[in-house]
C-alpha positions in Angstrom: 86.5 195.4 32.4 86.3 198.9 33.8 89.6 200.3 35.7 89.0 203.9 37.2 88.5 206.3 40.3 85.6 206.6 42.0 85.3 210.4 41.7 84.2 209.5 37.8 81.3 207.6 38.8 79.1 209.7 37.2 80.5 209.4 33.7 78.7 205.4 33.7 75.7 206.4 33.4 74.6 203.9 30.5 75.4 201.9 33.3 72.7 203.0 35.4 73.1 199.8 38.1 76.6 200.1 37.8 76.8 203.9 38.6 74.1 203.3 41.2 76.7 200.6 43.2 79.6 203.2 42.8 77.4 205.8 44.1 76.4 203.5 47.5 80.3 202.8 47.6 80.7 206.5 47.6 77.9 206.8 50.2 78.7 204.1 52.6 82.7 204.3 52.6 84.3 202.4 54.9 81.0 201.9 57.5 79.1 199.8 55.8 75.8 198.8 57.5 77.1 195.3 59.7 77.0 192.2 57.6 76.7 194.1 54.1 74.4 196.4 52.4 71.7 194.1 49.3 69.5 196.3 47.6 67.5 193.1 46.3 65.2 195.3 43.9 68.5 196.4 42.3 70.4 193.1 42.7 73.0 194.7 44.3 75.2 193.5 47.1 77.9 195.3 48.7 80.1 193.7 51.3 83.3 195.1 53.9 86.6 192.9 53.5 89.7 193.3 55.4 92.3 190.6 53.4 95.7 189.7 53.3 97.3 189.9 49.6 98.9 186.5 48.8 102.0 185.4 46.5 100.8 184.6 43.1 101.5 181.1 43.2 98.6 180.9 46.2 95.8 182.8 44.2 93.6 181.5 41.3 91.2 183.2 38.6 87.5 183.1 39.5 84.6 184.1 36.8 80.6 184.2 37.0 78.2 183.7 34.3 75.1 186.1 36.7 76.8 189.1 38.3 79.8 191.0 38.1 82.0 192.5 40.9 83.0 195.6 41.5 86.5 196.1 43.3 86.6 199.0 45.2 90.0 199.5 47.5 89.5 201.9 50.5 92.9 201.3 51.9 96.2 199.5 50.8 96.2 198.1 47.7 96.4 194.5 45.2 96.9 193.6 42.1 94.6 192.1 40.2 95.2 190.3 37.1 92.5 189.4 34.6 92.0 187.2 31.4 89.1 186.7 29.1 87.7 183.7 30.8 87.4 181.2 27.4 91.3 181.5 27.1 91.3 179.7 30.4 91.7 176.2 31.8 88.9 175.0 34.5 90.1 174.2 38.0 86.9 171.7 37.9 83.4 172.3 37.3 81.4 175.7 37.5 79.5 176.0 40.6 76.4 177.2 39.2 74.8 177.3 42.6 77.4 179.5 43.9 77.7 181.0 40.6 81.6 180.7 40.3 84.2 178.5 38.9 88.0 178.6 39.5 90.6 178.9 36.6 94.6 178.9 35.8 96.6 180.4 32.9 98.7 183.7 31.9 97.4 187.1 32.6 96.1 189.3 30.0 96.1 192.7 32.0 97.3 193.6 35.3 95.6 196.2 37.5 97.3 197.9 40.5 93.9 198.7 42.5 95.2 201.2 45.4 92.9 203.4 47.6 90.1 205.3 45.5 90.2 203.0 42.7 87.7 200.4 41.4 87.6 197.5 38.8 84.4 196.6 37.3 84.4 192.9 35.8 82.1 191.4 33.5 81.5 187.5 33.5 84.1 187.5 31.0 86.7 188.9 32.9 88.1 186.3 34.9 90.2 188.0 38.2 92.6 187.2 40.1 92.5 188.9 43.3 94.5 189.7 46.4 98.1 189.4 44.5 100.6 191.1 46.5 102.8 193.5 45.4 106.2 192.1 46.6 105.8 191.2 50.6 101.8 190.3 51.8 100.3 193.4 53.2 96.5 194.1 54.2 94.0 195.5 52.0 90.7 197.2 52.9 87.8 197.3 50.0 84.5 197.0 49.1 83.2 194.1 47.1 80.0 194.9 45.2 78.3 192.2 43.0 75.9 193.1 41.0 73.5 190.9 39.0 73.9 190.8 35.2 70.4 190.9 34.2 69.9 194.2 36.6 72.8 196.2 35.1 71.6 197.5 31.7 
């Protein structure tokens, strides 16, 4: 897990994909190219959301085993809370199509993601995403995913 602004994209450059989909964030902003930006040679995938945080109780963990996200909130913000994904129980089988599977259990760290900040997790950093901060409020981000064997 990375937590951190984008203005220190630059300092992940052992993370050359990595910095590369912070540095498209950076570019893009908020006016992303309609129905997402994929850079296929990169295996990176950048999409707009516009979402409503949720109570707790009505969010789950989610974890992939071939890319990792990249949080990246433009306005409002969420919580996000995260767990090493092998300390959690399966919510059913992993959809390895889809590449995701849906977990439950305590949270290990909490992240307040607000505008200008991003979370980077690895496949195992299991997320919760979209938990509200008291009342439901709407939150404006950009999701990257980029593919595990294109990041290093």
């Amino acid at each position: 897990m990375i937590f951190d602004r984008l203005t220190n994209a630059d300092s992940y450059a052992s993370l050359p994909t990595v910095r590369e989909a912070l540095n498209l964030i950076a570019r893009f902003g908020g006016e992303l190219p309609e129905g997402g930006y994929e850079s296929a040679d990169r295996g990176i995938r950048l999409s707009l959301l516009t979402i409503q945080t949720k109570l707790e109780a009505d969010c789950r963990y989610e974890a992939h085993r071939h890319w990792l996200d990249i949080h990246y909130t433009l306005e409002g913000s969420e919580l996000i809370k995260l767990r090493d994904v092998s300390q959690l129980k399966p919510l059913g089988e992993f959809d390895s199509e889809k590449d995701i599977g849906f977990y439950t259990g305590e949270a290990q760290a909490i992240c307040r993601v607000k505008a200008g900040n991003f979370l980077v997790c690895f496949p195992q950093d299991a997320h919760m995403v979209c938990v509200a901060e008291g009342n439901p409020s709407n939150v404006r981000k950009i999701v990257a995913k980029i593919r595990i064997d294109d990041c290093f």
